[in-house]
N, C-alpha and C positions, 0 to 999 in steps of 0.2 A: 273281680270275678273269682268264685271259688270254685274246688274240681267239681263241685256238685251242677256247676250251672253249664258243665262241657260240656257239645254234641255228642250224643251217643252216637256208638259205633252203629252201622244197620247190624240185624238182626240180634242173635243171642250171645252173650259173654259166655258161655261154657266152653269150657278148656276141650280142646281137642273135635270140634266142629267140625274143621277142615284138615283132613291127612297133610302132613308134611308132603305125603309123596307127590297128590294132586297138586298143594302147590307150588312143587318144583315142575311141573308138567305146564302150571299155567302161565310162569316165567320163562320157561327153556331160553326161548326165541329174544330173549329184551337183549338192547343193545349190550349193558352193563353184562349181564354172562354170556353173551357171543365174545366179546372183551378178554376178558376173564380167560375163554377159555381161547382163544388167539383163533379166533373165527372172523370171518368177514361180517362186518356190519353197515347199518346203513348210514351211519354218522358215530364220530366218536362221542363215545359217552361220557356224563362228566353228573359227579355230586362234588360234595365237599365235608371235608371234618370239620365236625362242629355246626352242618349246617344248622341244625334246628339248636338255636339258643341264642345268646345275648343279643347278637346282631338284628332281632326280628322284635321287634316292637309288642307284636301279639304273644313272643313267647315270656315277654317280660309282665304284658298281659293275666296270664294264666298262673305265671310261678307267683304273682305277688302275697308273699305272707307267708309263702309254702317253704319249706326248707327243702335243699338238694335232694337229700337221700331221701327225704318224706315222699318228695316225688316221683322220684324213678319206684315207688312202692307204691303208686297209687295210678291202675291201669289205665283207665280212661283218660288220666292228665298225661300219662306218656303216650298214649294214642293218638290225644291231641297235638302235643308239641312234636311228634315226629312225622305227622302230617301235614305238619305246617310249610315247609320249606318245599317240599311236592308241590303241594297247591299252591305257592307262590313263585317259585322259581323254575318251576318244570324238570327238574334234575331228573335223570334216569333211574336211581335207587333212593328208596330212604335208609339211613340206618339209624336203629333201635335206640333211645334217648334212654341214657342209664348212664354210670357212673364206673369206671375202671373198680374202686373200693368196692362195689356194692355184693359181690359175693365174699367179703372179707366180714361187713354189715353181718350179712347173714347166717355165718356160721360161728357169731359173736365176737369177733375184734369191738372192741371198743373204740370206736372213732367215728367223727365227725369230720365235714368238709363246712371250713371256715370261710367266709366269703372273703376276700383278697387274698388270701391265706394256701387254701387246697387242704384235703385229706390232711388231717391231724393225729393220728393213733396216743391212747391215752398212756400205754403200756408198751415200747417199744419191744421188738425180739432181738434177742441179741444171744441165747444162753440156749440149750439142748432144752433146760423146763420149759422157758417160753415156748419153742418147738409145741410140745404138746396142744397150747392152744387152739391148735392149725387143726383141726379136725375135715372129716369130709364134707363135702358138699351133697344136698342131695335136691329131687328136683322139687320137693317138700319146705326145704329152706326160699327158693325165689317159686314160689307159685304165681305171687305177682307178674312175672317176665311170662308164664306160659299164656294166663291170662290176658294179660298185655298185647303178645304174638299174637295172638288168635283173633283179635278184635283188629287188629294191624293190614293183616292178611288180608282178610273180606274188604276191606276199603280202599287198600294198594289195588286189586284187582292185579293186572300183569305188570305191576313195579315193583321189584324186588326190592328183599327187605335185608339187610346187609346188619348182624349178628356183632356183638365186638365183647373183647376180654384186654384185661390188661396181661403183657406175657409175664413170666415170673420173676424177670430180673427188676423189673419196674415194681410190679406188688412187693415185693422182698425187700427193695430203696426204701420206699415208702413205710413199712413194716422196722424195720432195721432203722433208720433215719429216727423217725417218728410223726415227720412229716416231707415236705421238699426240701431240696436241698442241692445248693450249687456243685459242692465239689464231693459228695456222699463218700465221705471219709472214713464215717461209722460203717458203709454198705463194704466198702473197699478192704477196710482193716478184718472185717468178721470173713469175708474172700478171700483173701491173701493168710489171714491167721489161724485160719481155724477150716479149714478145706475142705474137711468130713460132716461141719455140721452145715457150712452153706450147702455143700452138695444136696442134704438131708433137708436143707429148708427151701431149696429151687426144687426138688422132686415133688412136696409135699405141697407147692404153688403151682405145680403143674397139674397135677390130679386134680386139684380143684379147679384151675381155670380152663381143662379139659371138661370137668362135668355143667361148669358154666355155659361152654359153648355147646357142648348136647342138648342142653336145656333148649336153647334159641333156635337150634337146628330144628330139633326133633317136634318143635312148637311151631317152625313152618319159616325160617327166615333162609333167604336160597344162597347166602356166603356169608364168611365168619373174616373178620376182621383182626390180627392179634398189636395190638400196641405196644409198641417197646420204647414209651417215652425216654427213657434214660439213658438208655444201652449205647448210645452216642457218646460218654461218656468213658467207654473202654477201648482199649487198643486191641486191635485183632488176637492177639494169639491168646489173651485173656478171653473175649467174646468165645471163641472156638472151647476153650479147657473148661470153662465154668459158667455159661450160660446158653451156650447150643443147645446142649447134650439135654436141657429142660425144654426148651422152645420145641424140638426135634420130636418129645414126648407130644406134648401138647397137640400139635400138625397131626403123627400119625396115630392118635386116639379118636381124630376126627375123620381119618382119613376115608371111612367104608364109608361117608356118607355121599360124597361124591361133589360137595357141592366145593366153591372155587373156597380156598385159602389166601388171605391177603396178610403181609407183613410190614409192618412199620413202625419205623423209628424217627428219631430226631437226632441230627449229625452224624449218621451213619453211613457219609461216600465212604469209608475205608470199609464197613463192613459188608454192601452191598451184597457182594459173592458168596460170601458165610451165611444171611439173612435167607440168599435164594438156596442153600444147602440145606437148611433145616426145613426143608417140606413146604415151603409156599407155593401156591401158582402163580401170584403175582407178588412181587417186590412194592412195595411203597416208597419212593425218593423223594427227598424232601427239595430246597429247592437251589440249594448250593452247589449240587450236580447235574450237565445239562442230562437230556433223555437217552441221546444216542450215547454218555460216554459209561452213563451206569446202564445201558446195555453191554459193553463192553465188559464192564466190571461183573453182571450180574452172570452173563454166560447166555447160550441160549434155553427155550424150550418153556420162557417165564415171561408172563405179559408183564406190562410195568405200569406204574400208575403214578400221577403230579404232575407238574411240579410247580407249578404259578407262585411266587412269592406273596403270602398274603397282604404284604405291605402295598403289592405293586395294588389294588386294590381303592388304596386313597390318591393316589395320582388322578389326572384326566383321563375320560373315556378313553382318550386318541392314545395315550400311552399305556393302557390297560389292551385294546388291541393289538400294540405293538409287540406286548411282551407275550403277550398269549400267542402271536403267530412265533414267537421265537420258540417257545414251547412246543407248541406243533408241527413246526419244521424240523425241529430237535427228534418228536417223535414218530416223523416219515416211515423212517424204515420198518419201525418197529412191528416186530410178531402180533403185539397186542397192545393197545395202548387205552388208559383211562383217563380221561382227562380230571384231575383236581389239583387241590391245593397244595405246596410245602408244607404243608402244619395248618394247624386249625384255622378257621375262619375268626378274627380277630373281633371282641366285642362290639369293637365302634364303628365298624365296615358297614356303609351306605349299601342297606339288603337291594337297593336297584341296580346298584353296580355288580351283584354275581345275578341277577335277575338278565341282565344284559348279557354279561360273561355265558353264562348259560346256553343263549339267542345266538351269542356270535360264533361257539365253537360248534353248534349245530350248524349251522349256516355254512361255517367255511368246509368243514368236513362231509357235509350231506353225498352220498353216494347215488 
């Protein structure tokens, strides 16, 4: 199947159809931003990262032939693939099919995303000239994403559309590295050696991945998601001196718009309390930590959202119940709770098994 043969969105693709504002008026009420905002609902809500992708049959479907980034650049094929896991799983929110890189794509980094591989950058940064490459974003560079939004929205109807960025210490690994990397040693040494231009190259990933998420906002998607895959990878007092102080930017550049802020990382039980300082509403905890203790850790006044180990996933139904009630006993007390996963939904995950997952945490939860 190619993008040409996707269901169209109803009505018309023109950018800006639907006001942002309206549709935050037509979401208010979903369970995902009662959530969000530590409001009573009528059952806890639950999606997943990653849902729309490998794990879906049809999304392997649509991508085939199609490269990564061609995709996330081609509206109607994100429309489709991030409709997909709605219409089959019943999740409470979708969130927007794109690519952490893809604002890096668009204001000319050179790189690609290799398939077993990840984000590859041809040109690492490492120097004050490379610096200069980093220019601004504007909402001109991803018109595709406003397009995209807009066709999203009409078809969600009242199921929010949940916005995402990669935060700047992850673009910056990836940028600095040249690709992934286990123990980012290039990312660490340019941090520790050189102080005035990391600072200068996490300000310069903040601004852009602030006008990233204006884009998503201001195009109609009702919460912004910031991913800090890596940042697990630092010990607190580092997190605090040299990549808050950009995450912090990021949060309140967004912050007039009013809609929830979600933060998350990967290995971050020590930074939990730091992540909810830098201006989240909600904490993301992966699944190393239970609910009620990175409540603890995170403070109050911040709903929290995870933590199902994806693995637990390939197990038996009866021990995927099991662990999910741990999860949800874990998160009883909680101000606000979201039900997903520690980390992305893993490629080879039986899409009936979060199909079910889905079923049963409505079910147990129902008010």
């Amino acid at each position: 199947m190619s993008a040409n043969d996707l269901p169209h969105a109803r009505g018309s693709a023109r950018t800006g159809d639907t006001p942002a504002a309206g549709r935050q008026t037509e979401t208010h009420d979903s369970a995902f931003l009662r959530a969000c905002r530590r409001e009573p609902v009528p059952h806890t809500p639950v999606w997943f990262m990653r849902q729309a992708g490998r794990s879906l049959p049809e999304y392997l479907k649509v991508r085939e032939g199609i490269g990564m980034l061609d995709s996330c650049m081609r509206p109607e094929l994100v429309t489709e693939i991030t409709l997909q896991p709605v219409r089959r799983h019943k999740v409470d929110a979708a969130i927007y099919f794109s690519d952490i890189v893809v604002p890096l794509k668009a204001i000319g980094i050179d790189l690609d995303i290799k398939p077993g591989v990840g984000p590859v950058v041809a040109e690492p940064i490492r120097t004050r000239e490379d610096l200069r490459r980093l220019r601004d974003l504007t909402p001109e560079d991803v018109h595709y994403v406003t397009e995209a939004i807009g066709m999203l929205t009409r078809e969600l109807g009242p199921t929010p559309l949940i916005g995402f960025a990669g935060a700047p210490y992850t673009l910056a690994s990836y940028l600095v590295e040249g690709g992934p990397s286990r123990n980012h040693e290039n990312t660490k040494a340019l941090m520790y050696g050189d102080p005035q231009l990391w600072a200068d190259l996490l300000d310069r990933l903040a601004d852009i991945t602030a006008a990233f998420l204006t884009v998503q906002i201001e195009a109609g998607a009702s919460a912004v998601q910031l991913f800090d895959s890596w940042v697990g990878s630092l010990a607190p007092a580092d997190y605090r001196r040299s990549v808050m102080p950009a995450s912090v930017k990021v949060f309140d550049a967004v912050a007039s718009y009013g809609v929830p802020r979600i933060h998350f990382g990967v290995g971050t039980g020590e930074l939990l309390g730091l992540m909810g300082e830098a201006g989240a509403d909600v904490v993301g905890v992966d699944w190393r930590v239970p609910l009620d203790e990175a409540a603890r850790r995170v403070g109050p006044g911040k709903a929290l959202q995870g933590n199902l180990d994806p693995a637990v996933l390939f197990s038996t139904p009866d021990a995927v119940r099991a662990k999910t009630g741990e999860v949800l006993d874990a998160a009883a007390g909680l101000e606000g709770h979201i039900f997903n996963l520690g980390h992305g939904v893993l490629p080879t995950t039986d899409p009936d098994a979060l199909t079910r997952l889905v079923a049963d945490v409505h079910e147990r939860t129902a008010r």
